[in-house]
C-alpha positions as CSV (number, residue, x, y, z in Angstrom):
1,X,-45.4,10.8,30.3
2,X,-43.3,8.8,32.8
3,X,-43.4,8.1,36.8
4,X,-39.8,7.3,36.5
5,X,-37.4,10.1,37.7
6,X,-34.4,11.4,35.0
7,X,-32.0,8.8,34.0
8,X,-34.3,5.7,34.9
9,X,-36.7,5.5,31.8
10,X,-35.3,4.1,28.7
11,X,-36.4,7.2,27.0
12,X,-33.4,9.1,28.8
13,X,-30.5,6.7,27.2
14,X,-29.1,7.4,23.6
15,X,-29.6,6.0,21.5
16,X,-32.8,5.5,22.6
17,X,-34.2,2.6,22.4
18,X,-37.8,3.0,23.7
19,X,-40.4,5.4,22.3
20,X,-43.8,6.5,22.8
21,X,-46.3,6.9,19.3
22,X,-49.8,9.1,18.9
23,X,-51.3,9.4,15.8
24,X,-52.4,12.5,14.1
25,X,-55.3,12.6,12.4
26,X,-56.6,13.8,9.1
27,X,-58.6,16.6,11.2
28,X,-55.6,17.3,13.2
29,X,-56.3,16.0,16.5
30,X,-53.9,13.8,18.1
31,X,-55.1,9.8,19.0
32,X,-54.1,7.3,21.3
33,X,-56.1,5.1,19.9
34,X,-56.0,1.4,21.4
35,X,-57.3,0.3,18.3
36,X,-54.3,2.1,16.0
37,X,-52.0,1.3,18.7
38,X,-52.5,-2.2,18.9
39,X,-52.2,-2.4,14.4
40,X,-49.6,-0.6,14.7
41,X,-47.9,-2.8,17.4
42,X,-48.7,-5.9,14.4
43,X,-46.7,-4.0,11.9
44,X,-43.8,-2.8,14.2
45,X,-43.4,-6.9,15.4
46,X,-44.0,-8.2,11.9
47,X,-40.8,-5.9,11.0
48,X,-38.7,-6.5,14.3
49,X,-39.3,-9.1,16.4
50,X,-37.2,-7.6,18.7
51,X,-39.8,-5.1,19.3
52,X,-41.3,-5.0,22.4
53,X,-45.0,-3.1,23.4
54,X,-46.2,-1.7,26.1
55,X,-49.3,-3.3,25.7
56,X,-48.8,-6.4,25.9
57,X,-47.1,-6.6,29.0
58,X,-49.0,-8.2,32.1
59,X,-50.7,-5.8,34.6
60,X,-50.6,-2.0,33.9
61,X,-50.8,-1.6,29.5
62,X,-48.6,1.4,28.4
63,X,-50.2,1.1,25.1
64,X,-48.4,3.8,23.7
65,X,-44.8,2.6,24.7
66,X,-42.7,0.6,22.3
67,X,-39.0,-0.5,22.7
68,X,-36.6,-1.2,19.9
């Protein structure tokens, strides 16, 4: 979900290079976990550290939002 309107979010540009993550789990039901967010931010960094996540920027956390 974005506030932005089309053509401002990072989402809207190809390739794109922002995307949002949820986690489905072994029940089915979808997570946004802050806790599997935030591990899976570690790994995503470790690998790139280009990487940038949503939730550590200052102010409003978009824990979700990562961009590659």
């Amino acid at each position: 979900m974005t506030y932005k309107r089309g053509g401002e979010s990072k989402h809207n540009k190809l390739p794109t290079p922002a995307l949002d993550v949820a986690f489905i789990l072994p029940d089915g039901e979808v997570s946004w976990s802050g806790l599997l967010l935030s591990k899976f931010a570690r790994l995503m960094k470790a690998a790139d550290a280009r990487v940038r996540w949503g939730g550590d920027w200052p102010g409003f956390k978009d824990r979700p939002h990562f961009e590659v």
